[in-house]
N, C-alpha and C positions, 0 to 999 in steps of 0.2 A: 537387566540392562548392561552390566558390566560384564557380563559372559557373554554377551553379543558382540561386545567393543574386543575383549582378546580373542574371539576369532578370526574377526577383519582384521585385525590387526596381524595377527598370524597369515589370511592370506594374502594380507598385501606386502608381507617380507616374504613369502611362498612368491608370487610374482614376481615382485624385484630380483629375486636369485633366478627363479627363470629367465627373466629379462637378459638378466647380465650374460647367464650361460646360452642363450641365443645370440645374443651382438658380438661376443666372444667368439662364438663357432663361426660366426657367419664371417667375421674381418677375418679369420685367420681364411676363412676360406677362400676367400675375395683377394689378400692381401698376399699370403705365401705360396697360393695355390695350391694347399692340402686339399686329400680329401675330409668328408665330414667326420668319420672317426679319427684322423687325427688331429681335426680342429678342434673335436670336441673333448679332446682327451688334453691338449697342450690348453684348453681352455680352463679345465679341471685342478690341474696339477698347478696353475696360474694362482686362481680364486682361494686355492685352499690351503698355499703356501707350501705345499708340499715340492715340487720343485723336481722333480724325478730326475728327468731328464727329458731335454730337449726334444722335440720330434723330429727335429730338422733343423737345417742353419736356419739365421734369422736375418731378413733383411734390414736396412737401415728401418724403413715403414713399419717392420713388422717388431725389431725394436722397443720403439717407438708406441706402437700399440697394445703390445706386452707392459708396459709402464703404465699409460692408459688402464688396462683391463684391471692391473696392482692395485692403482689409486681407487678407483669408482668401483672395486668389488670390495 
């Protein structure tokens, strides 16, 4: 029973990070107007604190949503 519980449990933090890394690609995509690899890359380098560098300027919204993605990742 207990090795049933930390699997679901592992993949519902497996989701969740999917999750994130989907709403993340998708606002930058919607928001700054990137394409999908660099949404999904300014999405990355967001969640994992790493911080590279930019893809692009940022606009107020997108900002904004870059803080957003900070907090709830």
């Amino acid at each position: 029973m207990l090795k049933d519980n930390r699997f679901s449990n592992i993949f519902f933090f497996i989701f969740l990070l999917l999750l994130v890394i989907g709403i993340g690609t998708t606002g930058y995509m919607f928001i700054q107007k990137w394409s999908v690899v660099d949404s999904f890359y300014m999405t990355i380098i967001t969640i994992s604190t790493v911080g590279f560098r930019e893809v692009g300027d940022l606009t107020i919204a997108g900002k904004l949503f870059t803080a957003f993605l900070i907090i709830t990742s």
